[in-house]
C-alpha positions as CSV (number, residue, x, y, z in Angstrom):
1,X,67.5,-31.4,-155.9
2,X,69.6,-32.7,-153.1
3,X,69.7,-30.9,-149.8
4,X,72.0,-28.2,-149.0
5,X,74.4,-28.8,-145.9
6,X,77.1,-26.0,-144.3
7,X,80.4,-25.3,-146.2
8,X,83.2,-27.8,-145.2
9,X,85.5,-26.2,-142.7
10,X,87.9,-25.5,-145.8
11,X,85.5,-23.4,-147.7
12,X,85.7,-19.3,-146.7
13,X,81.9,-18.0,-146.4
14,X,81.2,-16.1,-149.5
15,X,80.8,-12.3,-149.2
16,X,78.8,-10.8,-152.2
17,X,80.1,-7.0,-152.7
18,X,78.0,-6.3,-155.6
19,X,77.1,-6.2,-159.4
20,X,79.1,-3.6,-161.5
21,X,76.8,-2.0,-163.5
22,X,77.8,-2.1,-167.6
23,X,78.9,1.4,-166.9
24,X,82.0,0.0,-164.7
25,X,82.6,-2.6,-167.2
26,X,86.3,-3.2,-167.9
27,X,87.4,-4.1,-171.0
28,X,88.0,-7.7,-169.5
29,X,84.6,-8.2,-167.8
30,X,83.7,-7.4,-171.5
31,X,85.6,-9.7,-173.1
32,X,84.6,-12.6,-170.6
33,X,81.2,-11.8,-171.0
34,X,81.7,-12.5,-174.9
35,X,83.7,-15.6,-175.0
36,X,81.2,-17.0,-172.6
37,X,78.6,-16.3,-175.0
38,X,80.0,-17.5,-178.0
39,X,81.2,-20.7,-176.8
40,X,85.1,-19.6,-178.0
41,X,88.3,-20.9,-176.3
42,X,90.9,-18.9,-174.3
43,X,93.4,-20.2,-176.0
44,X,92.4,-18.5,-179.0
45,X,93.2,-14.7,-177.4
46,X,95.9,-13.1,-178.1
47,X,96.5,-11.4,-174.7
48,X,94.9,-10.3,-171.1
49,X,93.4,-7.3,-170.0
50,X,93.5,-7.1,-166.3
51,X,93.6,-4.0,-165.0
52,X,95.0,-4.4,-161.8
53,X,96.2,-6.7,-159.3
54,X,92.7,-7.0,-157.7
55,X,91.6,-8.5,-160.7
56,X,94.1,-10.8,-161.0
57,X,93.5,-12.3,-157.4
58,X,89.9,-12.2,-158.5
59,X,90.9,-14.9,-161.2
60,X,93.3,-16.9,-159.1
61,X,90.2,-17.3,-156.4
62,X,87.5,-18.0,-159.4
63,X,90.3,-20.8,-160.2
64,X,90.1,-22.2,-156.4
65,X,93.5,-21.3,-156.0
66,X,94.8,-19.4,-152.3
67,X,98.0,-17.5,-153.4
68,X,98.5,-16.9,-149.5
69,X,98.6,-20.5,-149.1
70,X,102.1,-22.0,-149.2
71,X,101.1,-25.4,-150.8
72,X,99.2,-23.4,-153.5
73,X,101.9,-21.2,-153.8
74,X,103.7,-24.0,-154.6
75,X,101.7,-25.7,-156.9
76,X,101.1,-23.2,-159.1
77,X,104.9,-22.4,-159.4
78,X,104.8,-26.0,-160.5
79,X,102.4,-25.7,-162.6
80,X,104.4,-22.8,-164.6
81,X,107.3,-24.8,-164.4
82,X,105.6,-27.6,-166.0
83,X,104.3,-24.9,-169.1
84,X,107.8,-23.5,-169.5
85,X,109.4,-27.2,-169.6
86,X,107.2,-28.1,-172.3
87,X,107.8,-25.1,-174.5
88,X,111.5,-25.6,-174.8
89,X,111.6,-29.0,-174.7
90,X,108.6,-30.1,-177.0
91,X,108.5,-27.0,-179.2
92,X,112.0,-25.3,-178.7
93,X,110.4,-22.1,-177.3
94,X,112.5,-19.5,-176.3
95,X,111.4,-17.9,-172.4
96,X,113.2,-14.4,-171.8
97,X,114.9,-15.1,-167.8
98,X,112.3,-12.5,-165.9
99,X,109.4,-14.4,-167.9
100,X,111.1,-17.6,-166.0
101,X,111.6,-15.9,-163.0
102,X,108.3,-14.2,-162.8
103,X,105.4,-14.7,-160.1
104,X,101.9,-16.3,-161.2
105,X,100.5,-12.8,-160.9
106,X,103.1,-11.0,-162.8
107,X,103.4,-13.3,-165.9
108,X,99.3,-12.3,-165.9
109,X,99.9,-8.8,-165.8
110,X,102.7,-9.0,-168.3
111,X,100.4,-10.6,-170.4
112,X,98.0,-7.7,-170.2
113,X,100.6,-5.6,-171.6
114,X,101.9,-5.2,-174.8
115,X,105.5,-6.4,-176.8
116,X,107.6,-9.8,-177.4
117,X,107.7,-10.7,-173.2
118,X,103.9,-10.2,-173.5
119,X,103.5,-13.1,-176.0
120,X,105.8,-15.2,-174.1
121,X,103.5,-14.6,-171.2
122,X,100.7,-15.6,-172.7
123,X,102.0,-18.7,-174.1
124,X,103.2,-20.0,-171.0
125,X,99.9,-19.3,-169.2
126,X,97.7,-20.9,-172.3
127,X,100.1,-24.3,-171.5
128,X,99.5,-23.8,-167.5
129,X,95.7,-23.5,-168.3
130,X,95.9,-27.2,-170.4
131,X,98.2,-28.7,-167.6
132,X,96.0,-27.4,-164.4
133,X,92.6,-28.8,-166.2
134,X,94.1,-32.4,-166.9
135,X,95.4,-32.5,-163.8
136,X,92.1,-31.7,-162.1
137,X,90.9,-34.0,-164.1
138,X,93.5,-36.8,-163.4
139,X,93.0,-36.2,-159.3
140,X,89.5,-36.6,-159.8
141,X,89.7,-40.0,-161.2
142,X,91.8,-41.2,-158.4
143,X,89.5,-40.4,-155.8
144,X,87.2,-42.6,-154.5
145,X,84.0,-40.2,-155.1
146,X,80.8,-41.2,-156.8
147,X,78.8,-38.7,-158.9
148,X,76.4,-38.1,-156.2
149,X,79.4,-37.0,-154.0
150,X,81.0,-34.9,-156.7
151,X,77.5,-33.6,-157.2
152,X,77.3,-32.7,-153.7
153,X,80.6,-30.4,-153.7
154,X,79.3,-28.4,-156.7
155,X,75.8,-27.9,-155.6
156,X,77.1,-26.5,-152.0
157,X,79.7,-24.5,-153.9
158,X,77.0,-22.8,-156.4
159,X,74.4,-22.4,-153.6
160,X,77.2,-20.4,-151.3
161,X,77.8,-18.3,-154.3
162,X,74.2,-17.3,-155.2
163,X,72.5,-17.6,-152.1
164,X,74.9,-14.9,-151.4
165,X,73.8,-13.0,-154.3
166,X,70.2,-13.8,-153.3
167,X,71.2,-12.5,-149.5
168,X,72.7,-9.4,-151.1
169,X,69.6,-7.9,-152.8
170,X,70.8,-8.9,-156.3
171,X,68.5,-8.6,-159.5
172,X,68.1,-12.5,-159.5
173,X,64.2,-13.3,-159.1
174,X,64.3,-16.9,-159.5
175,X,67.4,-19.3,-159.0
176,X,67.0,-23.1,-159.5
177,X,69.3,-25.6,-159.1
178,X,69.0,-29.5,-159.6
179,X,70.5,-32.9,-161.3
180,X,68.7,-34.4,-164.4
181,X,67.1,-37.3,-163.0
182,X,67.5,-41.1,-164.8
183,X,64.1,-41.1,-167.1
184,X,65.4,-37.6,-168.3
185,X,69.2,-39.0,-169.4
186,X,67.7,-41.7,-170.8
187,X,65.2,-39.5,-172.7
188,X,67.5,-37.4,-174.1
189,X,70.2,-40.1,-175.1
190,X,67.7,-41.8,-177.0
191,X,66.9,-38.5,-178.8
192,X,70.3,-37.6,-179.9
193,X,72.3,-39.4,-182.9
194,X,75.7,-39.9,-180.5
195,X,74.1,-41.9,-178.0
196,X,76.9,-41.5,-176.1
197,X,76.9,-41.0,-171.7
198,X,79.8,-38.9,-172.1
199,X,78.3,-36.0,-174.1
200,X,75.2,-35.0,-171.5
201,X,76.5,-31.6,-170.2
202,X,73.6,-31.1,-168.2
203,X,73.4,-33.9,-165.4
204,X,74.2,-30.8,-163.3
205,X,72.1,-28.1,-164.3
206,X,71.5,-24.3,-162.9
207,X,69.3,-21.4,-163.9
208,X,68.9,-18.3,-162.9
209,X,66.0,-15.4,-164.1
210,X,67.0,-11.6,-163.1
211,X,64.9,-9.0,-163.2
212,X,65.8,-6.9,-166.3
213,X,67.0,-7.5,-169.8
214,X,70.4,-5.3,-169.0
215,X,71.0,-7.6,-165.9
216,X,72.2,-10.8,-167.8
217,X,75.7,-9.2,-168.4
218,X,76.3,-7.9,-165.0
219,X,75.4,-10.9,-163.6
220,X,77.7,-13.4,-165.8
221,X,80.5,-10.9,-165.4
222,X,79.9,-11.8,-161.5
223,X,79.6,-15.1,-161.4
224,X,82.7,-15.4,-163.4
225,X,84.7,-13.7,-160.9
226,X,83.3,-15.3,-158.1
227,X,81.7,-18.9,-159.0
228,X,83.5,-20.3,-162.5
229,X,86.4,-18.6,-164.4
230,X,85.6,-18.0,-168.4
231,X,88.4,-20.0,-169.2
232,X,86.7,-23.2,-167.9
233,X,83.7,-22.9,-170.2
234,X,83.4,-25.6,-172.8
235,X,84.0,-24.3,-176.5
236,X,81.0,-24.7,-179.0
237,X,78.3,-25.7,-176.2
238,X,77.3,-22.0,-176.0
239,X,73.6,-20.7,-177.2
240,X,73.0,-16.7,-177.2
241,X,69.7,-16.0,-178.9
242,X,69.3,-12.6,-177.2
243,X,71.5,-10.7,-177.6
244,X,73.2,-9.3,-180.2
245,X,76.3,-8.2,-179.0
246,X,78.1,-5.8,-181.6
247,X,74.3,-3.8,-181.7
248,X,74.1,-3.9,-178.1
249,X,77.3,-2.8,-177.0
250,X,76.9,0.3,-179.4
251,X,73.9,1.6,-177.2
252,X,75.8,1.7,-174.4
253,X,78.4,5.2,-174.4
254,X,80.3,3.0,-171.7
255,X,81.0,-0.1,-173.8
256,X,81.0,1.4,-177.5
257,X,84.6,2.7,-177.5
258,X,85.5,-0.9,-175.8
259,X,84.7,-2.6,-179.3
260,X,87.7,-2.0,-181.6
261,X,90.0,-3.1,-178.8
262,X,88.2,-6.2,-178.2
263,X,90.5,-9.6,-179.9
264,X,87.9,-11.4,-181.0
265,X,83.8,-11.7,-181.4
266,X,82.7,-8.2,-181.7
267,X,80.1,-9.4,-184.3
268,X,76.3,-9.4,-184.3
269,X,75.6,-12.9,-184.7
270,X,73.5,-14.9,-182.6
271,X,74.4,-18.1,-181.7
272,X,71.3,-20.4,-182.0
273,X,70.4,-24.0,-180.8
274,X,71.4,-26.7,-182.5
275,X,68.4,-28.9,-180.5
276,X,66.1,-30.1,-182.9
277,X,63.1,-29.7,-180.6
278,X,63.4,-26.0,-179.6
279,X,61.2,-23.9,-181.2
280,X,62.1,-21.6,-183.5
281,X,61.1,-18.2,-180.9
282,X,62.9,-19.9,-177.8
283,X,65.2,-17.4,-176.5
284,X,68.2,-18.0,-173.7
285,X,71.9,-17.6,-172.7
286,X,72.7,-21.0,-172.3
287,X,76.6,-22.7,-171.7
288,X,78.2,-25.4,-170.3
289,X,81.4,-25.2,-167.7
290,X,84.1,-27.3,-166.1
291,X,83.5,-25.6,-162.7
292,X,87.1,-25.8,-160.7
293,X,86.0,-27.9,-157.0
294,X,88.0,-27.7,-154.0
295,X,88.7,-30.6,-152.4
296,X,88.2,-30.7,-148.7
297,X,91.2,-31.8,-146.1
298,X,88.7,-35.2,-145.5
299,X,88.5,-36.2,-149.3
300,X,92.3,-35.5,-149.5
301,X,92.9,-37.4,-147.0
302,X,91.1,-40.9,-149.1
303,X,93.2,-40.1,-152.1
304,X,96.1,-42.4,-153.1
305,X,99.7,-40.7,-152.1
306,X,100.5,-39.5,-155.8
307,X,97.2,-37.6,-155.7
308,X,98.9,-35.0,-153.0
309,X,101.4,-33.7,-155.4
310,X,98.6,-32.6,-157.3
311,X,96.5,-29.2,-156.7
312,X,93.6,-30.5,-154.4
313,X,91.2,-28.9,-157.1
314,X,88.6,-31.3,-159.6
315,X,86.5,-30.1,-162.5
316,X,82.9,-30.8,-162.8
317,X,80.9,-30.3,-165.8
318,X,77.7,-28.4,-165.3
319,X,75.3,-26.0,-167.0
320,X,73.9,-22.5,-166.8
321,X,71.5,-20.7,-168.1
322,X,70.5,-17.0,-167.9
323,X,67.3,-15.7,-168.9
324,X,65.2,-11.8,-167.9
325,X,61.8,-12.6,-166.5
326,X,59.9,-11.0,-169.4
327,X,62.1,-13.4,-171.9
328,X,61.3,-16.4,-169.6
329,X,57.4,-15.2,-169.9
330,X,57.5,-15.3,-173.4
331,X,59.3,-17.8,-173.7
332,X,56.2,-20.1,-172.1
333,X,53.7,-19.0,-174.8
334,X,53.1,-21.4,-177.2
335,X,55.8,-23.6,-179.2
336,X,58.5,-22.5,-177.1
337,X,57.0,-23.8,-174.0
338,X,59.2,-26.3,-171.9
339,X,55.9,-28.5,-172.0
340,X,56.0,-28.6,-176.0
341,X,59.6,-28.8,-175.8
342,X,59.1,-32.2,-174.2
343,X,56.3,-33.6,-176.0
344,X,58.4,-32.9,-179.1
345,X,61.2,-34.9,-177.7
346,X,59.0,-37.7,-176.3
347,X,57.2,-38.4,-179.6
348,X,60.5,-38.4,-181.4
349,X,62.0,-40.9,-178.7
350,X,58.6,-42.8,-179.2
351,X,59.1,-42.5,-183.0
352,X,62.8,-43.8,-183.0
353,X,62.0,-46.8,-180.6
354,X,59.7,-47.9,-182.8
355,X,60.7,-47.4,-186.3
356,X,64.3,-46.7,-185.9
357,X,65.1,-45.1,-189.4
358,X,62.3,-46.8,-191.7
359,X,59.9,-44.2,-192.8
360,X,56.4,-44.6,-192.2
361,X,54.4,-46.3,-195.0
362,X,51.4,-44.0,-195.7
363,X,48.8,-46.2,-197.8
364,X,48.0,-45.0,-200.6
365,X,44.8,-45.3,-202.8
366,X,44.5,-43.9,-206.4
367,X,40.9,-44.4,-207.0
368,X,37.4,-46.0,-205.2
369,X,36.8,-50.1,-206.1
370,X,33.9,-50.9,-208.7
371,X,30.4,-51.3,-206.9
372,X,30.6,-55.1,-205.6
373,X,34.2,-55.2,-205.8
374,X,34.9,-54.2,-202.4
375,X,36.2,-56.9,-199.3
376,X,34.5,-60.1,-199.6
377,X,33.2,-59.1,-195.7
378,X,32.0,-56.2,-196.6
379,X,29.9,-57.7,-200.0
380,X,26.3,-58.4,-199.3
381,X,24.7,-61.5,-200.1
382,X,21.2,-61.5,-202.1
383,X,18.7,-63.6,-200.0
């Protein structure tokens, strides 16, 4: 794990508040805990459900953006103008004028209502959401940074975050942080079918243990607010084999009546591994996001000139995973042990070099040879 250094002069100091407990659970926290679970897309939903404007600047900040700012300010009004130009003029969308005319803030509080400028408000914001994300991307691609660098800006953004968790006395026991080193990628390319560089999620990888069972949703609902928006995590990468959510959310008199308003994934279905080597009892919360960086004024400042017009803001792919400490004990008994899990993996890397896809020939022998029919070296010669 690389060393930690301070917070760039552009980054505020993080100031944990604390953990709502499931029993101040919004309908939204709710909902974000859920998609992040089930590895769904925001662009599925059919609407917000912000509460009030303290939420919404809680999302604008998980996105890096500083509404106080006047060049963010600006840039997101751009960035809406950009959604509402492509509706109309790609799929002949018609935008109501106070829809047009409305703030970043109000079009997501209008889309937390309910009615036809509700829909139009939601529409424009799924479009923002595409256009900010390949723009992040595109800025990060002109910069002159190398994955160690990029690395870097994540890894100091993460530890602000949960160190100040750690500082605040919350129910994490055990955080670790790291990047998978070279013999690992290579191990685990070579294990997959898609050999492809492209598709390892992990090169940046974080976990953290808290103390209870009934901490894992607090603390997602947290760091979504104050680390990585829900919107950012990547669709179909998501493993829940703990909890199941419909059942759980039944126990709780807080978060039952929540259910029949929920969109989408109010279901009790687990959503399991796909990795051919975990065992069969390996439980986790497990998902992948495109974390939203920002850049400091010195990065900027190496950027070509057509880099400023964009939001100063890249996206790095890293993942998470969320585990209670009497899961995480279990979890290192037996076949589900990380040290199995890698032996398993190993062998089959050992298995493919080898004999790529032939099958192993097994010899086979249907009966014993006649007496003196064996090997000529083994035969005995009479004196």
């Amino acid at each position: 794990m690389a060393e930690s250094r301070r917070p760039s002069s552009d980054a505020p100091p993080h100031k944990p508040d604390r953990l709502k407990t499931l029993s101040e659970f919004s309908l939204m926290d709710l909902e974000a805990v859920r998609l992040i679970l089930r590895g769904d897309s925001v662009i599925d939903w059919h609407r917000l459900n912000f509460d009030d404007d303290k939420q919404i600047e809680e999302a604008l900040r998980a996105q890096e953006f500083r509404p106080e700012q006047p060049a963010d300010r600006k840039r997101m009004d751009a960035i809406k103008q950009q959604a509402i130009d492509y509706l109309r003029r790609h799929l002949e969308f018609p935008i109501p004028k106070p829809i047009e005319q409305a703030s970043v803030e109000e079009l997501l509080m209008v889309a937390s209502s309910r009615g036809h400028r509700q829909t139009c408000a939601c529409t424009i914001l799924k479009c923002m959401h595409i256009i900010h994300h390949l723009e992040g991307r595109e800025l990060l691609f002109m910069l002159p940074l190398s994955d160690q660098e990029v690395f870097h800006m994540v890894e100091e953004k993460v530890y602000r975050v949960i160190g100040g968790m750690l500082a605040g006395g919350f129910p994490i026991l055990e955080f670790v942080g790291g990047r998978k080193n070279k013999d690992s990628l290579y191990t685990k390319l070579l294990s997959k079918q898609e050999t492809v560089a492209a598709q390892i999620y992990d090169k940046l990888r974080f976990r953290i243990v808290t103390r209870h069972y009934d901490d894992i949703f607090p603390v997602i609902s947290y760091l979504t607010t104050r680390l990585f928006p829900f919107n950012y995590v990547i669709p179909n990468q998501s493993i829940n084999s703990m909890f199941h959510f419909k059942s759980y959310c039944l126990k709780n008199p807080h978060l039952a009546p929540m259910l029949p308003e929920m969109q989408a994934g109010k279901d009790d279905d687990l959503t399991p591994s796909d990795n051919r080597f975990s065992a069969d009892n390996y439980r986790v919360i497990h998902f992948v996001v495109d974390m939203p960086v920002r850049l400091p004024r010195n990065i900027l400042e190496r950027a070509p000139a057509a880099a400023w017009e964009l939001a100063p803001i890249v996206f790095v792919i890293c993942e998470f995973q969320v585990i209670d400490r009497e899961t995480e004990s279990k979890n290192e008994l037996g076949e589900a042990s990380h040290a199995k899990y890698k032996d398993r993996q190993k062998r089959a890397v050992m298995r493919r070099l080898q004999m790529g896809m032939r099958e192993p020939k097994i010899p086979t022998r249907t009966s014993a040879p006649p007496p003196g029919k064996g090997p000529p070296s083994k035969r005995t010669k009479k004196p």
